[in-house]
C-alpha positions in Angstrom: 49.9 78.8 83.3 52.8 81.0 82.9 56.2 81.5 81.3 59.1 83.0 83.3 61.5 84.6 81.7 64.4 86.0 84.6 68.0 87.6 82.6 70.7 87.4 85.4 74.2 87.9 86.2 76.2 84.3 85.4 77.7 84.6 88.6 74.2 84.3 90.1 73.3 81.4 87.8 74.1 78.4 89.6 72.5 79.3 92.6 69.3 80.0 91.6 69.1 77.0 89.1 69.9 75.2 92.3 67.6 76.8 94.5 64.4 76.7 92.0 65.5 73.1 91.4 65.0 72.5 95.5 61.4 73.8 95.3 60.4 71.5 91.9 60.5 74.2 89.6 61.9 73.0 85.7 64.2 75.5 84.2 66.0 75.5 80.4 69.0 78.4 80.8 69.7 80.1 78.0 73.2 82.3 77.3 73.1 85.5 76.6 74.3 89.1 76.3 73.9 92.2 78.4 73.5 95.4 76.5 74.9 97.7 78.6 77.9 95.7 80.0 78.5 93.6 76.9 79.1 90.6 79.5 77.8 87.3 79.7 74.2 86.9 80.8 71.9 83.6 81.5 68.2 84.1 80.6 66.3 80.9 82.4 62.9 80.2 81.2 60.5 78.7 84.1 57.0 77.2 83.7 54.6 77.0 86.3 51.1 77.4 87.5 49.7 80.2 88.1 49.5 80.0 91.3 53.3 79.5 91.7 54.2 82.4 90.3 55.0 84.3 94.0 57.2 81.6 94.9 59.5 81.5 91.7 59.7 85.1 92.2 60.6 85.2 95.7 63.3 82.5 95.0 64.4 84.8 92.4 64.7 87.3 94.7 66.5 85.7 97.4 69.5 84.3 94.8 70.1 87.2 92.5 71.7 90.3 94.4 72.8 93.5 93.2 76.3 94.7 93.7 78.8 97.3 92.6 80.9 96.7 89.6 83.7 99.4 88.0 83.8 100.2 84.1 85.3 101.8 81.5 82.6 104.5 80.4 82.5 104.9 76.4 84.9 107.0 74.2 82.6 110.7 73.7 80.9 110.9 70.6 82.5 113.3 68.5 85.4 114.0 70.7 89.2 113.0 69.5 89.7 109.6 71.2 93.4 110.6 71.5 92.8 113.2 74.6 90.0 111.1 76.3 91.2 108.8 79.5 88.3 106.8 80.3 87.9 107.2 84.4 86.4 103.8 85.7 82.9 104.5 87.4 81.1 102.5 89.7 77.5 101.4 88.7 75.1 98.8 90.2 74.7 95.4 88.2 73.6 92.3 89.2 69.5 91.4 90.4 67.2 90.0 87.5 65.2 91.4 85.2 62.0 89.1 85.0 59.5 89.2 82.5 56.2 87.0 83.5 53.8 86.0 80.0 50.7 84.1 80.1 50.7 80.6 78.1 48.1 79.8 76.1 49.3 76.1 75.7 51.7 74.0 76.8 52.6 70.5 74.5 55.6 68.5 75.5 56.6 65.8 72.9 
């Protein structure tokens, strides 16, 4: 058996909840925080079988894309705040980060 852990994009979310719900897969979302982006994240836990683990993934795949986003780099370190402009830059967010752990045990009360 294993545990699925998938961080995604919020906006991404709903249609993969959706989606792994279609194919009988159980999920419990969790909120959370990006680190680089300081934006809203969902972390979903998913537990299957082992040999489901391919199809989770692909479904994964298939609902989280990757896209373009503009931010506000950080203030220099060091430098005087007062002369620096942040330029918006363009960097690619979105997709999932998926972690995949064996489980020893699995109890349900």
């Amino acid at each position: 058996m294993k545990l699925i852990f998938a961080v995604l994009q919020d906006k991404d979310s709903t249609r993969l909840v959706n989606a792994l719900a279609e194919e009988d897969f159980k999920t419990t979302k969790l909120a959370s925080t990006g680190g680089f982006l300081k934006e809203g994240n969902t972390t979903l836990m998913i537990g299957c079988n082992d040999d489901e683990v391919d199809a989770a993934l692909d479904i994964i795949k298939e609902n989280c894309s990757q896209r373009e986003q503009m931010v506000a780099p950080i203030s220099p370190m060091g430098g005087s705040a007062d002369s620096y402009i942040p330029k918006p830059v363009k960097v690619e967010v979105g997709g999932a980060t998926v972690f995949v752990v064996p489980i020893e045990s699995f109890i349900q009360f």
